[in-house]
FIGUVO-556995 format. One line per field, with one value per residue (C-alpha): residue number from 1; z, x, y. Coordinates in pm, 1 decimal. Example, Ala and Ser with C-alpha at 12.3 -4.5 7.8 and 13.67 -1.06 7.14 Angstrom:
<nodes>
num 1 2
c3 780.0 714.0
c1 1230.0 1367.0
c2 -450.0 -106.0
</nodes>
This chain:
<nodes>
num 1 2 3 4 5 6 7 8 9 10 11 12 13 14 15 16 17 18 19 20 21 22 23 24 25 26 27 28 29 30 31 32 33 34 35 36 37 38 39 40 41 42 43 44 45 46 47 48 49 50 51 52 53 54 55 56 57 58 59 60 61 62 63 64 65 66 67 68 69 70 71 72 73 74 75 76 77 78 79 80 81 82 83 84 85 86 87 88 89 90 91 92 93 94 95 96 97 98 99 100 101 102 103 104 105 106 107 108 109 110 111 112 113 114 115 116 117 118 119 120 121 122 123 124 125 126 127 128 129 130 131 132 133 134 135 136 137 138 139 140 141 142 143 144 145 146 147 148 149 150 151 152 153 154 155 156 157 158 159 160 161 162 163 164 165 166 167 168 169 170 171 172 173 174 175 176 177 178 179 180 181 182 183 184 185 186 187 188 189 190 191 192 193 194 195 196 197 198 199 200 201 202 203 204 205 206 207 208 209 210 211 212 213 214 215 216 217 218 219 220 221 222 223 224 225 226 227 228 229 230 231 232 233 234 235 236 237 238 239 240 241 242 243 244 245 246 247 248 249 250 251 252 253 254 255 256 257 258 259 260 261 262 263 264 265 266 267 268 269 270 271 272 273 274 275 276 277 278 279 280 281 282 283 284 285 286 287 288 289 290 291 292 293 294 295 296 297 298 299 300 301 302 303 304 305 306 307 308 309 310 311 312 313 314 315 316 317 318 319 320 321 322 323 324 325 326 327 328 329 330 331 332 333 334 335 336 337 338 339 340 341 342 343 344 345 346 347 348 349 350 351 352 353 354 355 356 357 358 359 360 361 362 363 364 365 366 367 368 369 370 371 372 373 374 375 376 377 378 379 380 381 382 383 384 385 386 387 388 389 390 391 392 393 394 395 396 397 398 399 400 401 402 403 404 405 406 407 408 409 410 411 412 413 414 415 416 417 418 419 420 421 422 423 424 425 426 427 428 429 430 431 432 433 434 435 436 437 438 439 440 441 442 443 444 445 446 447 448 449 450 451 452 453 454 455 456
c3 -1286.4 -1194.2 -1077.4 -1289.8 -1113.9 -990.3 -1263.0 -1167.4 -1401.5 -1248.3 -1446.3 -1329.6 -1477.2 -1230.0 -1263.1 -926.5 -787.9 -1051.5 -1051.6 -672.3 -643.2 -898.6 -758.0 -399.9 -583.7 -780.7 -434.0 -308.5 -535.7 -830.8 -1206.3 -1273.8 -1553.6 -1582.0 -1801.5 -1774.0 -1911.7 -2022.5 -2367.6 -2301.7 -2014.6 -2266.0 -2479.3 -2161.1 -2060.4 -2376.5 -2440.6 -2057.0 -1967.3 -1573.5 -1328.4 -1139.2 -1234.6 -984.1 -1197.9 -1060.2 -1141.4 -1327.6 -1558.5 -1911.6 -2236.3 -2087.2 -1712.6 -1533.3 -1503.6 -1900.4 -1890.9 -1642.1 -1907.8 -2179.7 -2053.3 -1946.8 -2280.5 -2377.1 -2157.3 -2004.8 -1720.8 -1512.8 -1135.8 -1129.5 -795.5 -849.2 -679.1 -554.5 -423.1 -79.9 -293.7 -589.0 -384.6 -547.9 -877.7 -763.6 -590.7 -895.3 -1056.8 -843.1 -934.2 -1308.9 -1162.2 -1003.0 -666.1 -485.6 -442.6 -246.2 -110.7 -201.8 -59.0 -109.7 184.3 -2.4 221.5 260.3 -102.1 -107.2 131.3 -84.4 -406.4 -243.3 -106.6 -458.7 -635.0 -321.3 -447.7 -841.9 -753.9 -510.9 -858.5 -1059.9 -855.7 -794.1 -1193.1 -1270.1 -943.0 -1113.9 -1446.1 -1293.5 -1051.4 -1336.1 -1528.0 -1271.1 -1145.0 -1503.9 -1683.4 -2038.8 -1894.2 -1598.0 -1295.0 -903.7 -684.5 -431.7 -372.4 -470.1 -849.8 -796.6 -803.0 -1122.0 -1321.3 -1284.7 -1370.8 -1716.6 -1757.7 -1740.5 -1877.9 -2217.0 -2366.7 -2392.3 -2560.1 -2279.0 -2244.3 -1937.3 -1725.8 -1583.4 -1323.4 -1141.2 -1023.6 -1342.9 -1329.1 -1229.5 -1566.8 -1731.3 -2077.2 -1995.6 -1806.2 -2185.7 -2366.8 -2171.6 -2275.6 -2599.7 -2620.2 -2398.6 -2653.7 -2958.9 -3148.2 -3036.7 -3408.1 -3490.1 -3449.4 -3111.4 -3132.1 -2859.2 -2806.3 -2529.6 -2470.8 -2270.7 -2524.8 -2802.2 -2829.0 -2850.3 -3249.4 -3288.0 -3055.6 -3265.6 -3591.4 -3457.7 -3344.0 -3610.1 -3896.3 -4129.7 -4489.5 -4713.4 -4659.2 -4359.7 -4199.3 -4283.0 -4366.9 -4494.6 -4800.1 -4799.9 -4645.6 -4326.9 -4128.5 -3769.5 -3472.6 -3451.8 -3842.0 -3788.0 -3491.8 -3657.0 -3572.3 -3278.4 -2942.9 -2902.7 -2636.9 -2499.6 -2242.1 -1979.1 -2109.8 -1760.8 -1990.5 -2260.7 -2341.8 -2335.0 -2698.8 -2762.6 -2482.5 -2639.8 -2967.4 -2771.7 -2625.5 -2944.2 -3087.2 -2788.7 -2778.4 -3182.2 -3300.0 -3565.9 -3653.2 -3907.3 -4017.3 -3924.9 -4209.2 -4355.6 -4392.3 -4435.0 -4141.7 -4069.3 -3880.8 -3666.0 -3433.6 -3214.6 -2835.5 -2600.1 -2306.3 -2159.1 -1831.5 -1624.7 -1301.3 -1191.4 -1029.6 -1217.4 -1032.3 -892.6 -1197.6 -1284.4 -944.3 -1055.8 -1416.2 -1548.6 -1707.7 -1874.5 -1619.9 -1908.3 -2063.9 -1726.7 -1693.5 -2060.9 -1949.6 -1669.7 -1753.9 -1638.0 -1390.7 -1306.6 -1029.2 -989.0 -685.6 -648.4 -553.5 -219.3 -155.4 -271.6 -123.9 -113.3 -526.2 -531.1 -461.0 -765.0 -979.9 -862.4 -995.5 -1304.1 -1416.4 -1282.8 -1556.1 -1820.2 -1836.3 -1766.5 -2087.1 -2297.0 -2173.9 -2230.8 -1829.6 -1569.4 -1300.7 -1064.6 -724.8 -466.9 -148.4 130.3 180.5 -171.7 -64.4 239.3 30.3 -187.8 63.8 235.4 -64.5 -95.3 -491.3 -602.4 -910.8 -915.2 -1053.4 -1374.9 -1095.4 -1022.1 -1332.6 -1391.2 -1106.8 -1179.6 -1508.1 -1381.2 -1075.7 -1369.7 -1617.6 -1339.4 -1162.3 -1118.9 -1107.8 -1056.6 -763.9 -774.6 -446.6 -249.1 -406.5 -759.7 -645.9 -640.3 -332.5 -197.2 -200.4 -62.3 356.7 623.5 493.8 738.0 823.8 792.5 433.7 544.4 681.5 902.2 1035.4 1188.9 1440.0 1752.0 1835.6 1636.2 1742.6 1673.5 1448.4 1257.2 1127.3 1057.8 849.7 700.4 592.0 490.0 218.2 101.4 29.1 -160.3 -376.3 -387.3 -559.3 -721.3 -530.0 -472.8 -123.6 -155.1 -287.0 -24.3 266.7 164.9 148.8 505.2 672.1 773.8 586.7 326.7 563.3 779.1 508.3 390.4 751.7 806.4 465.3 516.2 907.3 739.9 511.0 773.9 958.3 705.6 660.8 996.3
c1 -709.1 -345.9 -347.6 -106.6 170.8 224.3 475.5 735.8 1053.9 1328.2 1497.6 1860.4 2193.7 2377.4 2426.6 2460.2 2187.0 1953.4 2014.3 2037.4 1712.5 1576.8 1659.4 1477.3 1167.7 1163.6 1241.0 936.4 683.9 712.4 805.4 1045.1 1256.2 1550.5 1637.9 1996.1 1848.9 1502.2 1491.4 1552.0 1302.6 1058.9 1038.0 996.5 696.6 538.9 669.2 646.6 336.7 441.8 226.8 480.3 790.9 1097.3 1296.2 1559.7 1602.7 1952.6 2046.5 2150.7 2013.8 1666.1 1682.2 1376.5 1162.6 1172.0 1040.3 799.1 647.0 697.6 503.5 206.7 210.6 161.9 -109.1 107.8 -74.4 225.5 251.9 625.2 791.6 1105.8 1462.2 1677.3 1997.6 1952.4 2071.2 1835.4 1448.8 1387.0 1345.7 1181.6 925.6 850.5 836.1 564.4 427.9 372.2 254.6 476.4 329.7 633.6 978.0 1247.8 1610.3 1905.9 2035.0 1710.9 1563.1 1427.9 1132.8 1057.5 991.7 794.7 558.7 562.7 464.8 167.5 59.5 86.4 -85.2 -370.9 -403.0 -461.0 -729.5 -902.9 -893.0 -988.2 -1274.0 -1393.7 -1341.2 -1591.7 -1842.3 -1859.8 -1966.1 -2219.0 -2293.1 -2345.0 -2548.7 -2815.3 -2794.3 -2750.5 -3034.5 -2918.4 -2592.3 -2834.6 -2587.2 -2735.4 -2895.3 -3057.0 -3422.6 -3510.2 -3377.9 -3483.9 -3779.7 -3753.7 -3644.0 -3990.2 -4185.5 -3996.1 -4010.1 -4438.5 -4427.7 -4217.0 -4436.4 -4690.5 -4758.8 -4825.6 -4600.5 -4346.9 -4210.7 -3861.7 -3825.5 -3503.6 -3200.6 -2946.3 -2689.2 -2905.9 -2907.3 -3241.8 -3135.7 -3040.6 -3392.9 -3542.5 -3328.8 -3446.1 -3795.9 -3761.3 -3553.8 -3745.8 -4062.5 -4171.7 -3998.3 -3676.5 -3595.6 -3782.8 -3529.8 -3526.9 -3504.6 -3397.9 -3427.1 -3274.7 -3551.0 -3344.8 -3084.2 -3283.1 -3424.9 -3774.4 -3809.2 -3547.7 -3709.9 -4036.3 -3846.5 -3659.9 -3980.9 -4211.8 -3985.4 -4027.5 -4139.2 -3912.6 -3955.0 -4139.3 -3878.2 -3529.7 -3252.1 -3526.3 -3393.8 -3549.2 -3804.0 -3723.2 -3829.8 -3861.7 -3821.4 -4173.7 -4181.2 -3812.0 -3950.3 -4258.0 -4291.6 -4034.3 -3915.1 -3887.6 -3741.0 -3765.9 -3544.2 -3563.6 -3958.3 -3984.0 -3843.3 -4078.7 -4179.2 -4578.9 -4620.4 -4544.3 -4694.8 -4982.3 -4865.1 -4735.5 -5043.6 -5197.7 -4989.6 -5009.0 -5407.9 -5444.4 -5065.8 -5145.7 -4953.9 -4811.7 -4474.2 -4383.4 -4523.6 -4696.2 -5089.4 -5032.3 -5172.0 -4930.0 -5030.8 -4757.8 -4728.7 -4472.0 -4401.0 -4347.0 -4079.5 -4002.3 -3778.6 -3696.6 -3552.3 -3809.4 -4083.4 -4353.0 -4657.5 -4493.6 -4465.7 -4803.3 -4880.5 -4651.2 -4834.1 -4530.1 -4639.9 -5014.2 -5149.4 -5355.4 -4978.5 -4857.8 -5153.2 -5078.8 -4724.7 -4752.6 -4954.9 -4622.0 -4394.3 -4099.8 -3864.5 -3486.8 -3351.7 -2996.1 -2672.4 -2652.1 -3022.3 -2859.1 -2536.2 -2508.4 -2486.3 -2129.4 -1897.5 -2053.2 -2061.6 -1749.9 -1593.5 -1802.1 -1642.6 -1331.5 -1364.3 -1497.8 -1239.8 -961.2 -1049.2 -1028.2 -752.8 -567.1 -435.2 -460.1 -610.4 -545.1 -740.2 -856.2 -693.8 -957.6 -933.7 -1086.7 -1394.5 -1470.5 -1371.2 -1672.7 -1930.3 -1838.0 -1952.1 -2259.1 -2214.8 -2440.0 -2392.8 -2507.4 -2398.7 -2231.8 -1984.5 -1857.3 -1822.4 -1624.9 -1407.8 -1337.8 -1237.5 -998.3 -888.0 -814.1 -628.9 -384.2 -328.0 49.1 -7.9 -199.7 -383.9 -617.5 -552.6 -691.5 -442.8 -584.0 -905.3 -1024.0 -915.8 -1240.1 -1293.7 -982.8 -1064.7 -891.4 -720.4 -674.3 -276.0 -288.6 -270.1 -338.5 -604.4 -332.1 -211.1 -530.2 -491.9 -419.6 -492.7 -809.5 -1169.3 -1424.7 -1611.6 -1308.5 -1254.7 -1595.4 -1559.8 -1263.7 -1439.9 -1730.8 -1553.3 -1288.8 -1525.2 -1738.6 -1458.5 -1399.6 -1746.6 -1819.5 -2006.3 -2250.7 -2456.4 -2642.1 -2289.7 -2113.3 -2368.3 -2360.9 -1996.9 -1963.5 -2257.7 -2474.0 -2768.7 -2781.9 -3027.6 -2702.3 -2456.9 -2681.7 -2691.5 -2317.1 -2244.6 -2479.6 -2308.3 -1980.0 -2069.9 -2234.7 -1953.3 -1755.0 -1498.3 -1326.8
c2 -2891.9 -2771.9 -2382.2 -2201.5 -2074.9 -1707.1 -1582.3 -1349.3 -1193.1 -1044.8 -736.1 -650.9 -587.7 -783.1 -1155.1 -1284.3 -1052.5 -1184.5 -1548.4 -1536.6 -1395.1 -1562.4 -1921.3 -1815.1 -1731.3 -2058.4 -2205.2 -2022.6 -2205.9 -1909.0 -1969.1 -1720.5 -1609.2 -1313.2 -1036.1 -849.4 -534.7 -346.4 -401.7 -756.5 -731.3 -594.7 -862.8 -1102.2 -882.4 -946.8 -1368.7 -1470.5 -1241.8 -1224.2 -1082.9 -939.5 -795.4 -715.5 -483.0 -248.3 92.1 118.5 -71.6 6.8 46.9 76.3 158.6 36.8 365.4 357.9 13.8 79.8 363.2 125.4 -173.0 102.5 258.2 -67.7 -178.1 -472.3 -628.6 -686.1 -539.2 -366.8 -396.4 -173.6 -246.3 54.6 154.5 346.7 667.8 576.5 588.2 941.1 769.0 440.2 714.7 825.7 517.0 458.3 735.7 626.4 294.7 68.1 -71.4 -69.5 -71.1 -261.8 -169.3 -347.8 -569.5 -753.3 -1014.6 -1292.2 -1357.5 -978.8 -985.9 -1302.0 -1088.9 -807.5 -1030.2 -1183.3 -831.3 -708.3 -972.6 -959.3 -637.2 -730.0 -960.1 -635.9 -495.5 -733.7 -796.7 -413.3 -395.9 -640.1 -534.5 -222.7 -359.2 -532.8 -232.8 20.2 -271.7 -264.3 128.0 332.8 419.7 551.5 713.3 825.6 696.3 645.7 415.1 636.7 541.5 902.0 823.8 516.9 664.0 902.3 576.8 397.3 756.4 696.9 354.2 369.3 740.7 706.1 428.0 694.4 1006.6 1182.9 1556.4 1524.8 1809.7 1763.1 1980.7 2069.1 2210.1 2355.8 2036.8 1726.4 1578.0 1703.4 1641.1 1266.5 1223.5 1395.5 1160.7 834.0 961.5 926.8 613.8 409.1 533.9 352.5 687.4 585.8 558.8 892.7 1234.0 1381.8 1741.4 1989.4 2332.0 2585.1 2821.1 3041.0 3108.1 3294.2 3581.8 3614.4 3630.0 3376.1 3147.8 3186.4 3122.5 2834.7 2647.8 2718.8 2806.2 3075.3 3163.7 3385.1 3740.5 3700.7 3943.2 4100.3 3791.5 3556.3 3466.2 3118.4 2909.6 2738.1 2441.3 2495.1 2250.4 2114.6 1999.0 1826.7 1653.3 1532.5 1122.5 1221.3 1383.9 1761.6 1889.3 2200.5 2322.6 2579.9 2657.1 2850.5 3127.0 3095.3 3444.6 3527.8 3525.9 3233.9 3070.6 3123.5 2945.6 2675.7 2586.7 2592.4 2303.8 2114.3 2135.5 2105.5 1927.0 2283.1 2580.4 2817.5 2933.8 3255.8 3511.0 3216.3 3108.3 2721.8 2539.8 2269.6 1958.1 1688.4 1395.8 1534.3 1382.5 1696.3 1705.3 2029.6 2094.4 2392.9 2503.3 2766.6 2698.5 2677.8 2705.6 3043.2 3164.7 3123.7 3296.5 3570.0 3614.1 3529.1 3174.4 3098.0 2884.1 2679.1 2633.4 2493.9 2209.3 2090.4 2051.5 1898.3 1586.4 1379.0 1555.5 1432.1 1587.5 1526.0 1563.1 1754.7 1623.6 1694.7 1548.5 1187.4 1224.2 796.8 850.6 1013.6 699.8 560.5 881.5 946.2 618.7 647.9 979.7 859.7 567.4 795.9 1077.3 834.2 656.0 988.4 1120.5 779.9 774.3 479.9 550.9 273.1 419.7 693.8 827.7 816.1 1194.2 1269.1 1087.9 1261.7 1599.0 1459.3 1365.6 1704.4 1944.9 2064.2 2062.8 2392.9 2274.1 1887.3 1624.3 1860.2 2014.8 1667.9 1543.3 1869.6 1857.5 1491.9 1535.8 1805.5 1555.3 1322.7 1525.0 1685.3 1344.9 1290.7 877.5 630.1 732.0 1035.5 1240.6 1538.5 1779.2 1709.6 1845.9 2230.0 2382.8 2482.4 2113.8 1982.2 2112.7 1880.7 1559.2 1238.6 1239.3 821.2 663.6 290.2 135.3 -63.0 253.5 346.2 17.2 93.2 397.3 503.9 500.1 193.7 492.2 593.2 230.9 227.6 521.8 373.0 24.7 201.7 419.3 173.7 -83.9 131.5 257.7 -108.2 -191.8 110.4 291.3 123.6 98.9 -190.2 -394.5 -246.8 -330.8 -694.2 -703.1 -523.3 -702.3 -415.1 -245.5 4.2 222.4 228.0 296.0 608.3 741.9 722.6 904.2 1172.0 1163.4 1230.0 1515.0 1693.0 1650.8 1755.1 1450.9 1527.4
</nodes>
């Protein structure tokens, strides 16, 4: 079978320029066609389908920065190499920065450009390639939107798996931020109630009469503003999943009725005498520590052994530090999608500004700070300055891996492989130590190594 050509058009208002160029490309081994102007290179774009387009900057009707936007706002596949006039490289910079890949001086060397095309479309294959390593990446390492392939989560995963089948109550305990409620929801949809409701309930934000109400219901009349009869959380979640979070602040009295459904599956509404019966799954989670708080008289220590039949612990951020490449690239995907930008790559210094943090806040203060990374990104390439500037600290002076050779250390070009190529495969550590030859034990050491060491 005959490999299809590499198919290049060339945009530009000047005749000779065009046709000149045009000619060495063919001559080159490329199928090429021309367009004088943008709107004319438009419909090229869309009847030709190139993968790279040489397009300079001015040219009327539609210069080539407006095409540039155009073919994006389109979703146009194309790589856009731009062509500039020494006194024009302001706007072919910031045509790169809404996406082109590069940009050329006039007068243009033929066999620089030739280069420059097979660099570019070296680079489109890198993508294509990382694009469908993290399919398969995130096929194997997400767990019902649960994202990480540290042995420690790992580990969690399997608890669920054999737990969930079951009707046995599971307490997710926990840092505020690891992803509780995802862990609750896994529960129930890797149950045989998966098609039952799955109710959930934040302890911590009612008060105590509310929180009795809202699990038990209430009768009418059975205190001031009970103008009808209500159904509380337990009889919507009959055949299901409740969920209740943060039970650590469960007050005493109704501790006491919570252990009384979860010995009998019996209760009553508040100000009622009807004794109610269900088939309701319990998962609760918290981030106290429970068995203190039983110490403390705080928590009914009868209430904390019927809750923790199944316990299941998630481990904070900075505990599985070898998980952020690939939740990193998985929020980067996410909010990148909703906010309708194209997000192309990463500068190495955000990843070290990851591994660096100590994230307090887990894995909900990265998603946060890469949906703001995303939203304020200028183009195609998230950098250090879109990040919070607590996070940003010291950024590496070299942008290319090339750059680094001569001159750096053996261990900086380690460092440099070792983060590249798992931005390349989506962060993942096992991926990336089969693509670099070395094991993931070694991988893990060198990224905990670096965030000790703070990404310097």
């Amino acid at each position: 079978m005959e490999t299809r050509k590499t198919r290049v058009l060339v945009v530009d208002d000047e005749v000779n320029a065009r046709r000149g160029l045009a000619t060495l490309l063919g001559e080159d081994g490329f199928e090429v066609q021309e367009a004088g102007d943008g709107e004319e290179g438009l419909d090229k774009l869309h009847a030709f389908s190139p993968d790279v387009v040489l397009c300079d900057v001015r040219m009327p009707k539609m210069d080539g920065l407006q095409l540039l936007r155009r073919a994006r706002e389109e979703r146009l596949d194309a790589a856009f190499v731009m062509v500039t006039a020494f006194g024009s490289i302001e706007t072919a910079v910031e045509a790169m920065r809404a996406g082109a890949e590069n940009y050329v001086v006039k007068p243009v060397d033929a066999a620089a450009v030739t280069v420059l095309i097979q660099k570019v479309l070296e680079k489109q294959a890198l993508r294509r390639e990382a694009a469908s390593l993290r399919a398969r990446v995130q096929e194997r390492f997400r767990f019902h939107n649960i994202v990480g392939e540290s042995p420690e989560l790992q580990a969690v995963f399997d608890i669920v798996k054999r737990a969930a089948p079951t009707r046995a109550t599971v307490l997710i305990l926990g840092e505020s931020g690891t992803g509780k409620e995802l862990i609750a929801q896994a529960c129930h949809e890797e149950s045989p109630r998966r098609d039952r409701p799955f109710i959930k309930v934040n302890c911590a934000a009612l008060t105590e009469s509310l929180l009795e109400s809202e699990l038990f219901g209430h009768e009418k009349g059975a205190f001031t503003g009970a103008v009808a009869r209500r159904e509380g959380r337990f009889e919507l979640a009959d055949g299901g999943t409740l969920f209740l979070d943060e039970v650590g602040d469960i007050p005493p009295s109704i501790q006491v009725k919570l252990l009384r459904v979860l010995q009998t599956r019996e209760f009553e509404r508040v100000g009622g005498t009807q004794t109610l019966q269900v088939d309701v799954r319990l998962v609760a989670a918290t981030n106290r520590d429970l068995a203190a708080e039983v110490k403390a008289g705080r928590f009914r220590e009868d209430l904390f052994y019927r809750l923790n039949v199944v316990a299941v612990t998630l481990p904070p951020l900075r505990a599985r530090k070898g998980d952020i490449p690939m939740l990193f690239n998985h929020f980067v995907e996410k909010y990148a999608a909703a906010y309708g930008k194209e997000i192309r790559g990463v500068a190495p210094g955000v990843m070290n500004a990851l591994l660096s943090h100590d994230w307090p806040g887990n894995v909900r203060e990265l998603e946060n700070v890469t949906e703001r990374a995303v939203v304020l990104a200028r183009g195609t390439e998230l950098t250090a300055d879109d990040l919070p500037l607590p996070l940003r600290g010291p950024r590496p002076g070299r942008k290319d891996v090339d750059a680094l050779i001569p001159g750096a250390t053996l261990k900086e070009i380690e460092r440099e492989a070792i983060l590249r190529t798992l931005q390349m495969v989506g962060g993942s550590t096992s991926r990336a130590a089969e693509v670099l030859g070395i094991s993931v034990r070694k991988i893990q050491y060198r990224l905990k190594e670096y965030a000790e060491a703070g990404g310097k």
